[in-house]
ZAMARVEX-24774 format. One record per residue (C-alpha): residue in one letter; chain; x, y, z. Coordinates in Angstrom, 3 decimals. Each point is the difference from the previous one (the first is absolute). Layout:
[node 'A'; 'A'; [X; Y; Z]]
...
% end
This chain:
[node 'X'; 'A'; [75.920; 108.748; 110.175]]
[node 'X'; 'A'; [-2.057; 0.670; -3.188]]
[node 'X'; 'A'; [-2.078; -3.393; -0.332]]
[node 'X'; 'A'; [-2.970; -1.089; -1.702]]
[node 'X'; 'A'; [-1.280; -0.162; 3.631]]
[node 'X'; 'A'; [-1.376; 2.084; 2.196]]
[node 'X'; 'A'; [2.112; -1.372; 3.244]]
[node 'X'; 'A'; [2.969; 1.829; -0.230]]
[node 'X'; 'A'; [0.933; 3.559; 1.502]]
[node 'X'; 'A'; [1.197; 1.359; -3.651]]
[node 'X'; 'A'; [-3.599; -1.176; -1.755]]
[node 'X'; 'A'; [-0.740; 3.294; 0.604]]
[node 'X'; 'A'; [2.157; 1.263; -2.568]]
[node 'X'; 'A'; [-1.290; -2.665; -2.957]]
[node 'X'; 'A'; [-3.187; -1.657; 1.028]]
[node 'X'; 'A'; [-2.131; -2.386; -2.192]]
[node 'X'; 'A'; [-1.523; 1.155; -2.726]]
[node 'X'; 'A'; [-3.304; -1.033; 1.623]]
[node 'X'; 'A'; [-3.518; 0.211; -1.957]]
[node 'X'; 'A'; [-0.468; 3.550; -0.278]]
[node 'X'; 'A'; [-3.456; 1.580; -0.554]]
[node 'X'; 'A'; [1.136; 2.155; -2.430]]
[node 'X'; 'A'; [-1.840; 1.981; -3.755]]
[node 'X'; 'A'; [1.072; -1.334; -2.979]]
[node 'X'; 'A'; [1.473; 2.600; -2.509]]
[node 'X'; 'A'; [-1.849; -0.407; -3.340]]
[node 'X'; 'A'; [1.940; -1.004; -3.164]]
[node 'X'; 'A'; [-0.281; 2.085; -2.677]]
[node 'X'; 'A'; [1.191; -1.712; -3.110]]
[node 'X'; 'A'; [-1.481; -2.640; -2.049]]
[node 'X'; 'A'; [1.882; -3.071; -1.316]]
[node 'X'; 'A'; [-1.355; -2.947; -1.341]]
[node 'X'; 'A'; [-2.994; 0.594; 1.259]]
[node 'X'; 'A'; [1.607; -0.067; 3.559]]
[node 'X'; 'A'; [0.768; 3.215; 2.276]]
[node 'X'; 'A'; [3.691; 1.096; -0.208]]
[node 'X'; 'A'; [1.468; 1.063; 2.788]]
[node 'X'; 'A'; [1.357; 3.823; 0.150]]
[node 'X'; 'A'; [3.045; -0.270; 2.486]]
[node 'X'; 'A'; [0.777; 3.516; -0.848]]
[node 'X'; 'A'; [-3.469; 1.334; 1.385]]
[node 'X'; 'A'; [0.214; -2.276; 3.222]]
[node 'X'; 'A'; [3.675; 1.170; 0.529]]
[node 'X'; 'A'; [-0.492; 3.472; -0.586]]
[node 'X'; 'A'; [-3.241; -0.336; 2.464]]
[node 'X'; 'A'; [2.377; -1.785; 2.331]]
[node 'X'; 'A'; [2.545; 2.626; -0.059]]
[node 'X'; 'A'; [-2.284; 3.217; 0.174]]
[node 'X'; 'A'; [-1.143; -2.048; 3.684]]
[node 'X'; 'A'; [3.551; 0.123; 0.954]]
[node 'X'; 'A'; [0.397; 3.964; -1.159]]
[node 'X'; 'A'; [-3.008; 0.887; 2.097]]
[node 'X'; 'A'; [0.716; -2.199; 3.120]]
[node 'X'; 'A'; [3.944; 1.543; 0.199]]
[node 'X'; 'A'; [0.368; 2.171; 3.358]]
[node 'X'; 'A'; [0.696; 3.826; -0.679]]
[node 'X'; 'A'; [3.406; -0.545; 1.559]]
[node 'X'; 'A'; [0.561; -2.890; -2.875]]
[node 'X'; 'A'; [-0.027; -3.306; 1.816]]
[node 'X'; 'A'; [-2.970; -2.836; -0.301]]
[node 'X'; 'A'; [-0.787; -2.256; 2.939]]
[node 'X'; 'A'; [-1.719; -3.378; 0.704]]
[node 'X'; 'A'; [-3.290; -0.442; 2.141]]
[node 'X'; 'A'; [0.302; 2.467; 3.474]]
[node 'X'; 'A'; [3.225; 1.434; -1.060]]
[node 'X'; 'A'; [2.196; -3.376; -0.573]]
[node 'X'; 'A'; [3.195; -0.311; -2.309]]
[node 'X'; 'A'; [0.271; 3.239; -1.287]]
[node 'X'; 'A'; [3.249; -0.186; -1.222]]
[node 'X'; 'A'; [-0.756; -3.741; -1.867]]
[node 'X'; 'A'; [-3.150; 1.503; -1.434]]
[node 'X'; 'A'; [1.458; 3.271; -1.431]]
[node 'X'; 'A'; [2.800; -1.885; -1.697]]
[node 'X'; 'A'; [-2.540; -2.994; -1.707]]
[node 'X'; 'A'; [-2.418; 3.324; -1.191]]
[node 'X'; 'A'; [3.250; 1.621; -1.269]]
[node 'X'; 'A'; [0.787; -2.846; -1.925]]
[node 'X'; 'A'; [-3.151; -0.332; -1.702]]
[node 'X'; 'A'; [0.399; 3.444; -1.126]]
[node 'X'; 'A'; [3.048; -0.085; -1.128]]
[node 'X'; 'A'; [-1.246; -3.453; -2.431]]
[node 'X'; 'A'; [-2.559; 2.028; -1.517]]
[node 'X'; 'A'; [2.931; 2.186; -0.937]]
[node 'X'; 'A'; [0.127; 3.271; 2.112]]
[node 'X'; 'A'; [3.303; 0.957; 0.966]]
[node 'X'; 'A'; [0.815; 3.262; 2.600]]
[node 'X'; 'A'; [0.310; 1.400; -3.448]]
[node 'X'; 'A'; [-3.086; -0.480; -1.934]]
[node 'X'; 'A'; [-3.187; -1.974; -0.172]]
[node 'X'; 'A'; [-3.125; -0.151; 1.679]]
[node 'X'; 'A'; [1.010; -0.925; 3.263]]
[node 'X'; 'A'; [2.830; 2.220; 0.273]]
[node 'X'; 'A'; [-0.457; 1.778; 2.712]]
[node 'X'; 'A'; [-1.312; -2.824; 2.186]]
[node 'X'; 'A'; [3.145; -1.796; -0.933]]
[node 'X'; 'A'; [1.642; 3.515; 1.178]]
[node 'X'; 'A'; [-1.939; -0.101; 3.424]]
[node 'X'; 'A'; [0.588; -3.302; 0.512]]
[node 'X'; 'A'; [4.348; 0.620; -0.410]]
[node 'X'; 'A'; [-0.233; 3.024; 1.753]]
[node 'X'; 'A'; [-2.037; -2.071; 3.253]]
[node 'X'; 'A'; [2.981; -2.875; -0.026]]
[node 'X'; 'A'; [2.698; 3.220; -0.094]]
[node 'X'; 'A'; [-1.633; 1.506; 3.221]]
[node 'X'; 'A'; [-0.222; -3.395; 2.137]]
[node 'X'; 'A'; [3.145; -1.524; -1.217]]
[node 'X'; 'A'; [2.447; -1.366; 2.887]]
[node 'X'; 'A'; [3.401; 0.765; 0.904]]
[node 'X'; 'A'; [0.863; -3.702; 0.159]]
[node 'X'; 'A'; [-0.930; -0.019; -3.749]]
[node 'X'; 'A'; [-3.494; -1.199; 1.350]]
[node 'X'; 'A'; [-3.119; 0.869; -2.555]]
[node 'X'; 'A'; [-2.814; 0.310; 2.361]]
[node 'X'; 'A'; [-0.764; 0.973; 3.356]]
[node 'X'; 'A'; [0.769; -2.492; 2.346]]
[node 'X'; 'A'; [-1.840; 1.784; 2.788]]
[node 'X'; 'A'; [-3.116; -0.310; -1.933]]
[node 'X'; 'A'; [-1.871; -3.129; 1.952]]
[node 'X'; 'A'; [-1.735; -1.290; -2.607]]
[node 'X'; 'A'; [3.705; -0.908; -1.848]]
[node 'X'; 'A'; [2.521; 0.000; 3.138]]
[node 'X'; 'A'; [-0.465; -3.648; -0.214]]
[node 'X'; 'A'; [0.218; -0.538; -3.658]]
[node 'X'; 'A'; [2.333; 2.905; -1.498]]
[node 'X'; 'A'; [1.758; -1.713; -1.970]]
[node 'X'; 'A'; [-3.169; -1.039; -2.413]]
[node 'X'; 'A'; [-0.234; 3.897; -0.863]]
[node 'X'; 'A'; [3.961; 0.121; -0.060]]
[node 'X'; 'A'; [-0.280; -2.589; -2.793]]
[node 'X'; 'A'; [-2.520; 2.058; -2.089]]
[node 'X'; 'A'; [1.073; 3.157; 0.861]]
[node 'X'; 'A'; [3.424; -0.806; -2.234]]
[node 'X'; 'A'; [-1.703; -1.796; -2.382]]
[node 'X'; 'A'; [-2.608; 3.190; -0.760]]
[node 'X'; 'A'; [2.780; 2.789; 0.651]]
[node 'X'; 'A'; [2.783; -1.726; -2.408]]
[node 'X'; 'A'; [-2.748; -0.616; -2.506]]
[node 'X'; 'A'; [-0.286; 4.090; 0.200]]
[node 'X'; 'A'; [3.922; 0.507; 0.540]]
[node 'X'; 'A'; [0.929; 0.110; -4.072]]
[node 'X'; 'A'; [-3.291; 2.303; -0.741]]
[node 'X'; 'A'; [1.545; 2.772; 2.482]]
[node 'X'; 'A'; [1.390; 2.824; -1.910]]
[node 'X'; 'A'; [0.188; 2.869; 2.490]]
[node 'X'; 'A'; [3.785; -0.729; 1.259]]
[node 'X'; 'A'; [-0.723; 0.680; 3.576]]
[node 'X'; 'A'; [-2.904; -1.960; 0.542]]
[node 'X'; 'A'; [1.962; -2.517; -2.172]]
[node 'X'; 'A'; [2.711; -0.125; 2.429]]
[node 'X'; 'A'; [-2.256; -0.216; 3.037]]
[node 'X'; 'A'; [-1.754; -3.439; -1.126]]
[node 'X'; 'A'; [3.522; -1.404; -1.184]]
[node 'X'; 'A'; [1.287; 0.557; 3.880]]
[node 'X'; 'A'; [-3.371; -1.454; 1.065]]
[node 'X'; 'A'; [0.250; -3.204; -2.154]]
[node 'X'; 'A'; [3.749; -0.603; 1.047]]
[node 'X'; 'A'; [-0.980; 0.365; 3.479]]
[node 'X'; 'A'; [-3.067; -2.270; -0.565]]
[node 'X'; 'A'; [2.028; -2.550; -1.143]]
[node 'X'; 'A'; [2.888; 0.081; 2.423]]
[node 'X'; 'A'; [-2.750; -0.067; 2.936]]
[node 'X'; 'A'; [-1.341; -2.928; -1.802]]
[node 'X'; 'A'; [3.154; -1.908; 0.272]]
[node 'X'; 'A'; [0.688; 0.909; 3.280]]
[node 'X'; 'A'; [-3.542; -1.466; 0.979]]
[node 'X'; 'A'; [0.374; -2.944; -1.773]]
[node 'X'; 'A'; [0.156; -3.472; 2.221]]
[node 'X'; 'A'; [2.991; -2.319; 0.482]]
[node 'X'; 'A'; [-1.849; -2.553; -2.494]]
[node 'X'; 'A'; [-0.566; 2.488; -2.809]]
[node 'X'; 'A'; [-4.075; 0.847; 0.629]]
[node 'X'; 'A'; [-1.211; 2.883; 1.491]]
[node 'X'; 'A'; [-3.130; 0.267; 2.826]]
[node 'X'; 'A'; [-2.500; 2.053; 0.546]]
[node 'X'; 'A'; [2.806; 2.755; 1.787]]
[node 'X'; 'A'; [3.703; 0.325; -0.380]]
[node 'X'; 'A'; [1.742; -3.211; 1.075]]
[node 'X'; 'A'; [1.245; 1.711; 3.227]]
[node 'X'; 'A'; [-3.487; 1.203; 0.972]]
[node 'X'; 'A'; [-1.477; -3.190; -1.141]]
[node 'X'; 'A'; [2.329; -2.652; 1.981]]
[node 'X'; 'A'; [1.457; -0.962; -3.161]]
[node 'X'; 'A'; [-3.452; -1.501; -2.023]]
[node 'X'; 'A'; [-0.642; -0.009; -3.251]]
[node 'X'; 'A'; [-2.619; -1.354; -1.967]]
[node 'X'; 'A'; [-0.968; -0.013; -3.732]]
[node 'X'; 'A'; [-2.277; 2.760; -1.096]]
[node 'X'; 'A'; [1.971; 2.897; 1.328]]
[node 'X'; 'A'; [3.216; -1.606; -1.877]]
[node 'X'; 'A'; [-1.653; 0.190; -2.795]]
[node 'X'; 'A'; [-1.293; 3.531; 0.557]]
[node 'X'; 'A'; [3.587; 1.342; 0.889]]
[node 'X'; 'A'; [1.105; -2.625; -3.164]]
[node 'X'; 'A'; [-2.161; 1.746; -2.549]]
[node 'X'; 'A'; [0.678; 3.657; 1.431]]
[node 'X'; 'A'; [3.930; -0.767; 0.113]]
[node 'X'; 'A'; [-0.119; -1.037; -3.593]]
[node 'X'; 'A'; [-1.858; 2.681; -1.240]]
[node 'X'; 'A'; [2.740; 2.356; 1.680]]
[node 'X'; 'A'; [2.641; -2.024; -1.775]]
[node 'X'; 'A'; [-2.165; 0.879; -3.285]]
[node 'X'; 'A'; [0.309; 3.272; 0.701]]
[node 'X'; 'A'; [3.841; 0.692; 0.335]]
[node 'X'; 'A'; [-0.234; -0.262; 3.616]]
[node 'X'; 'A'; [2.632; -2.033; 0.985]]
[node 'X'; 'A'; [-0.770; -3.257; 2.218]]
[node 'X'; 'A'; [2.771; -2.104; 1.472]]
[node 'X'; 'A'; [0.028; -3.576; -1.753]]
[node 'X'; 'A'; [0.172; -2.057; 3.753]]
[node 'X'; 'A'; [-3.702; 1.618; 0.649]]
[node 'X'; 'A'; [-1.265; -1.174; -3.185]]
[node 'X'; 'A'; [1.841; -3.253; 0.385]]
[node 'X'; 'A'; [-0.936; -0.955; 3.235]]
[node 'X'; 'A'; [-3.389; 0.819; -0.226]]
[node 'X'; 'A'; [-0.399; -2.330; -3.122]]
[node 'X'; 'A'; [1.766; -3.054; 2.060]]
[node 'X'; 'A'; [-2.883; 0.759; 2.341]]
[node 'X'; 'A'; [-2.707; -0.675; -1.859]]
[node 'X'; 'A'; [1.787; -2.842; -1.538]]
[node 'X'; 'A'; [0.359; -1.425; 3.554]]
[node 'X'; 'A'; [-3.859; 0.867; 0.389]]
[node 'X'; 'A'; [-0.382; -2.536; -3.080]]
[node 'X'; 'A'; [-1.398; -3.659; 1.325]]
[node 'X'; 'A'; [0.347; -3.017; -2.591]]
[node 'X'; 'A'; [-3.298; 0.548; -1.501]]
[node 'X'; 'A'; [0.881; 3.488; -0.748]]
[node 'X'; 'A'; [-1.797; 2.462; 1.859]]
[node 'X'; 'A'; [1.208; 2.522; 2.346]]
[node 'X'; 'A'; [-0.272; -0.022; 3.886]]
[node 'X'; 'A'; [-1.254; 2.875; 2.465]]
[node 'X'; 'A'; [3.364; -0.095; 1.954]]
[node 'X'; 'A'; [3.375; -1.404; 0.590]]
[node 'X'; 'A'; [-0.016; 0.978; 3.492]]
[node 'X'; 'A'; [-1.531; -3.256; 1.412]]
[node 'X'; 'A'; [1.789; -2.146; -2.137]]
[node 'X'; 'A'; [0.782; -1.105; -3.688]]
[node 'X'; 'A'; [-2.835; -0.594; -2.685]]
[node 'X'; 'A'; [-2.459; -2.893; 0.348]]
[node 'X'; 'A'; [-2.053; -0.746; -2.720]]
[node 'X'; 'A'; [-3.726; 0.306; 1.333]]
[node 'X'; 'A'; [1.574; 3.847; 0.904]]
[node 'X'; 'A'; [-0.442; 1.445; -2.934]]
[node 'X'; 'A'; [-1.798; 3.327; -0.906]]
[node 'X'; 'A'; [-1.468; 0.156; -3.363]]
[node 'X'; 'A'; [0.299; 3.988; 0.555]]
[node 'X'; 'A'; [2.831; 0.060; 1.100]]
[node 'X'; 'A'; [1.379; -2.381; -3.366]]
[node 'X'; 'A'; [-1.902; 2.308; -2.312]]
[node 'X'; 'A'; [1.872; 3.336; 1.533]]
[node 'X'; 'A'; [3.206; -1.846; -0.172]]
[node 'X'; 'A'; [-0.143; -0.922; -4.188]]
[node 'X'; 'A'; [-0.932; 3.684; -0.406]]
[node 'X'; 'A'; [3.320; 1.178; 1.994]]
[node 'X'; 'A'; [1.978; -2.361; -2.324]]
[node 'X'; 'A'; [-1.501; 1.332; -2.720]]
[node 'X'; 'A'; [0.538; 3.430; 0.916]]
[node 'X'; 'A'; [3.128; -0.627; 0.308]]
[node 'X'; 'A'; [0.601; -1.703; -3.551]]
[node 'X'; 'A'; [0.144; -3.191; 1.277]]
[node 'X'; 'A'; [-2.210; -1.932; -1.959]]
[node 'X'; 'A'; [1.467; -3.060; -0.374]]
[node 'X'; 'A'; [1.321; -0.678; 3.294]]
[node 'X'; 'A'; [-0.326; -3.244; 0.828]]
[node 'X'; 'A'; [-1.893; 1.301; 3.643]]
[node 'X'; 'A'; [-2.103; 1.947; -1.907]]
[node 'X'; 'A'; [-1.100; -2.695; -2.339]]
[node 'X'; 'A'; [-0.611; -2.056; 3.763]]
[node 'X'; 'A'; [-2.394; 2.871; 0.681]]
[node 'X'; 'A'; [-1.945; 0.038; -3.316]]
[node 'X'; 'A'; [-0.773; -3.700; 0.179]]
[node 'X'; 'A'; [-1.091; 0.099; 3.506]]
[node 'X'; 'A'; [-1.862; 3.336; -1.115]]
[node 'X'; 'A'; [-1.605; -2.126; -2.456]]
[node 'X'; 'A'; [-0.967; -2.971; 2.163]]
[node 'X'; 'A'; [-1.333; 2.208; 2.862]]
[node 'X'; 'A'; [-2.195; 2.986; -1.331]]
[node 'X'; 'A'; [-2.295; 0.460; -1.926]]
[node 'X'; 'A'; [-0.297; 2.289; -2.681]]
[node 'X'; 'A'; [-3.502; 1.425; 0.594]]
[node 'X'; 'A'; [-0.793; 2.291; 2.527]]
[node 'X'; 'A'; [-3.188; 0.351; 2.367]]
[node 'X'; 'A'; [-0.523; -0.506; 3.915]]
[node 'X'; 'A'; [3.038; -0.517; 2.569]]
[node 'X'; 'A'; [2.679; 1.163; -2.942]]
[node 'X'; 'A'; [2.937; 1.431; 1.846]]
[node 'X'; 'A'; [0.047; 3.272; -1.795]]
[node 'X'; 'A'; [4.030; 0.268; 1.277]]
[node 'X'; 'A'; [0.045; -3.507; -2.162]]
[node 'X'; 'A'; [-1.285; 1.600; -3.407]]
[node 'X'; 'A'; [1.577; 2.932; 0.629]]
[node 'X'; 'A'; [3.377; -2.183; -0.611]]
[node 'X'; 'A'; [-1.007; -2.567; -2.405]]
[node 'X'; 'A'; [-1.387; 2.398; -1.898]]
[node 'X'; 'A'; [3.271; 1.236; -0.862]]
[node 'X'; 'A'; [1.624; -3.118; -0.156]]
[node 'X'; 'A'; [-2.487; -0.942; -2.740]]
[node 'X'; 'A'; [0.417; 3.177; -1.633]]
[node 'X'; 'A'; [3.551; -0.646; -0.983]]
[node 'X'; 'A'; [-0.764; -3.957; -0.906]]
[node 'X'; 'A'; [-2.088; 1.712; -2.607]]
[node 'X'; 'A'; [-1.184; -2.794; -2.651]]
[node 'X'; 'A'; [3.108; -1.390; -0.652]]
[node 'X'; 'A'; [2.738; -0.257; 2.840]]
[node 'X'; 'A'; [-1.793; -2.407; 1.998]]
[node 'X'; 'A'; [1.100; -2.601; -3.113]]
[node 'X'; 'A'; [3.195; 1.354; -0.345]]
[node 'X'; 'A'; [0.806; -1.079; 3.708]]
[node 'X'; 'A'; [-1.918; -3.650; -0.099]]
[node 'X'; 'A'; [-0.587; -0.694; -3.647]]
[node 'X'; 'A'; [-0.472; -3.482; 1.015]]
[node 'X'; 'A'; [-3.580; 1.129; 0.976]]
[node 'X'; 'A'; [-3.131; -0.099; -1.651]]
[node 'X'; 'A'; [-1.035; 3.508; -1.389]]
[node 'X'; 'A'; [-3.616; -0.116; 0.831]]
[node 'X'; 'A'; [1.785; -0.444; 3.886]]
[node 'X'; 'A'; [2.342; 3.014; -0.396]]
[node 'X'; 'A'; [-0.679; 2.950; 2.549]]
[node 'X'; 'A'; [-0.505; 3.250; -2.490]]
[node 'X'; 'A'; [-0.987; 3.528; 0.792]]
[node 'X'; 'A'; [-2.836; -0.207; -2.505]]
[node 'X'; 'A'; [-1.240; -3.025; 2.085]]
[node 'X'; 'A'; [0.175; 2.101; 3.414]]
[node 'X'; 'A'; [-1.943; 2.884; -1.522]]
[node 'X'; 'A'; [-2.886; -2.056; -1.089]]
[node 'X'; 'A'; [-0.008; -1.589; 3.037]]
[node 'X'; 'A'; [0.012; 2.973; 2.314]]
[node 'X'; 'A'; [-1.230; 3.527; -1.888]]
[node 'X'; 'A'; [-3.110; -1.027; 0.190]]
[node 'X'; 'A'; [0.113; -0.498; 3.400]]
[node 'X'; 'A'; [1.739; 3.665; 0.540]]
[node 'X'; 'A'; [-2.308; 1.654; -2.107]]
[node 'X'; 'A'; [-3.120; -1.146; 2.018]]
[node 'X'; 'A'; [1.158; 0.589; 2.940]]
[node 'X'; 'A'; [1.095; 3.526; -0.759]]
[node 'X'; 'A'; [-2.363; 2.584; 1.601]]
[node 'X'; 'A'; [-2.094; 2.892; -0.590]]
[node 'X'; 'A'; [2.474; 2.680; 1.038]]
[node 'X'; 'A'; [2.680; -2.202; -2.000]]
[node 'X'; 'A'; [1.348; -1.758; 3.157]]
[node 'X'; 'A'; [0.708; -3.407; 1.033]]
[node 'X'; 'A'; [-1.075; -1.357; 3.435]]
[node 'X'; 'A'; [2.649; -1.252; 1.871]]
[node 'X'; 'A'; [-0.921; -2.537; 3.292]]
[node 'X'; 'A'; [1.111; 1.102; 4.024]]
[node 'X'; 'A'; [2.065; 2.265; 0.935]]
[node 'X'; 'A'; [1.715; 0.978; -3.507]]
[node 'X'; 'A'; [-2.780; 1.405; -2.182]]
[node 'X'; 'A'; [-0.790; 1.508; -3.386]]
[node 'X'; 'A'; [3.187; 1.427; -0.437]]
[node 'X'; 'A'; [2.387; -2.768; 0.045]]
[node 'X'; 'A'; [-3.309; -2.058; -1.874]]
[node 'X'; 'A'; [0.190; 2.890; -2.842]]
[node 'X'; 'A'; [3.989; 0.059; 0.060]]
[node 'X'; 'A'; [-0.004; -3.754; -0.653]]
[node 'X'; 'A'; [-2.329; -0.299; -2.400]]
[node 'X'; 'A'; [1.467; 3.423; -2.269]]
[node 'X'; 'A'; [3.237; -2.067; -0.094]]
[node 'X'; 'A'; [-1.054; -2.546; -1.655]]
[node 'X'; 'A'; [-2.163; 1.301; -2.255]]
[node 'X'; 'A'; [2.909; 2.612; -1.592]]
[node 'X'; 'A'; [2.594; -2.428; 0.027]]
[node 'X'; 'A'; [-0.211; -0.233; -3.984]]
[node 'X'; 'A'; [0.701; 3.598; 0.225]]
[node 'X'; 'A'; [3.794; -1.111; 0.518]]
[node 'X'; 'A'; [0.381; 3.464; 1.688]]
[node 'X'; 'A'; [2.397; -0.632; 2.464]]
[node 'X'; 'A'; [3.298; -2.396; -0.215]]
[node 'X'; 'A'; [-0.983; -1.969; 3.520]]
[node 'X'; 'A'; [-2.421; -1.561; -1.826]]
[node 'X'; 'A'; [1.379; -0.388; -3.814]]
[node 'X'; 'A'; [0.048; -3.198; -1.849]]
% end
């Protein structure tokens, strides 16, 4: 899975945000007598990277060729949150490329990806997940009626292959629960989570039972303390099991979904609370920020009391709080060429993906990520 370690298979796809040697982008704004950060600059630098790093034929692609179809939907993304659409905008055509690349390689079985590729035939589903998530954040932007009607049958196929590869508990693993012996595990449920809602957002229509069963499963994931599990394939949570990752993915689904005062999620925010810290630096699990970023995002200053007003203020968990805890830390790590490092075997793109996500989520661009 996606850990905060390097000792799993899947760390390849989010590995620690290690110390990276990396050129700190100047500030360029005075205020009170301290240097104010200019997220637009670092984001625009950021995103002209991704433009210039995009293959001619419209994908991007990790370290030696890895996770192509993963890494073109997370750039997408970032695109579309600075607020190109395949209409207009600065990234436009990228955003183009990048629909036209998923069009070309989708699957008969409703698969997005190449499963042939053998740097994802053992983890398709991860680009699966993003793949819907990126093409039904496009889906409502598409005017031309043909193309139009070719990512609606995509999506509706994406989503019935996803239930058809979810496992008999509800998760889904690395592969399809027939090719995969019926695992599952808790990072790709999220993934396919996430994507599936953001179909639903869309007008895409996604059976109930998917939904359903998939949230029982990462209630089932839950241990006492609150924290989610890696899998329920060995057995039922423990507490000493839980993934602090894994917890901090799981309040963003909710949340995504509009369930912010479930009384799981609320589990997951405490244990959130208890077990990471807000500041970044060495060994951060960029997968980790990636999510709690989001989940902060839509605590914003105030929900965070609404949901345990018997707590101090000074102790609530605020997206103000996160950003001075951790922009510094992404600005000075930014690089030269506007890039972020990322460790191993994933690399500057999925480093600059994560990074660009949380940096425009005030944008409030897309309705994934809305308050």
């Amino acid at each position: 899975m996606i850990t905060d370690r390097l000792t799993r298979p899947v760390a390849r796809l989010a590995l620690a945000f290690a110390a990276l040697a990396a050129v700190a982008v100047p500030a360029t704004a005075q205020e009170g007598g301290k240097k104010k950060m200019d997220v637009d600059a670092i984001v625009d630098r950021g995103l002209e990277w991704l433009k210039k790093t995009q293959a001619p034929d419209g994908h991007w692609e990790a370290q030696g060729g890895q996770y192509p179809t993963s890494m073109t939907a997370m750039a997408g993304m970032c695109m579309l949150m600075h607020g190109s659409t395949l209409r207009e905008g600065k990234y436009c055509d990228n955003i183009v490329k990048a629909v036209d690349w998923f069009m070309a390689r989708s699957q008969a079985s409703g698969l997005l990806g190449n499963p042939a590729n053998p740097t994802e035939s053992s983890r398709y589903t991860y680009g699966h997940g993003f793949g819907m998530l990126f093409l039904a954040s496009v889906y409502g932007e598409e005017e031309d009626g043909d193309r139009r009607k070719k990512l609606e049958v995509m999506l509706k196929k994406a989503v019935e292959f996803c239930g058809k590869a979810q496992t008999d508990r509800g998760g889904w693993g690395y592969v399809s629960a027939k090719d995969g012996g019926n695992f599952d595990e808790g990072s790709t449920t999220i993934t396919q989570l996430q994507g599936l809602r953001a179909a639903r957002n869309a007008g895409i229509p996604v059976p109930k039972e998917i939904i359903d069963k998939a949230t029982k499963y990462l209630h089932d994931c839950t241990t006492p303390r609150g924290g989610i599990i890696y899998s329920l394939a060995h057995g039922a949570a423990q507490a000493g099991q839980e993934r602090p990752a894994l917890t901090a993915a799981a309040v963003a689904c909710a949340f995504s979904s509009g369930q912010y005062k479930d009384e799981y999620a609320k589990k997951w925010i405490k244990y959130c609370k208890e077990n990471i810290p807000l500041r970044r630096g060495g060994g951060q699990d960029e997968y980790q920020s990636y999510y709690l970023s989001q989940a902060l995002y839509v605590l914003g200053e105030d929900r965070y009391g609404d949901l345990f007003p018997k707590d101090a203020k000074d102790s609530w968990l605020t997206w103000s709080a996160y950003k001075k805890a951790t922009f510094d830390d992404i600005q000075s790590s930014q690089n030269a060429d506007g890039s972020w490092n990322g460790v191993g075997y994933v690399g500057p793109v999925f480093g600059t993906c994560i990074n660009l996500t949380i940096l425009q989520l005030d944008k409030a661009t897309l309705p994934i990520y809305h308050r």
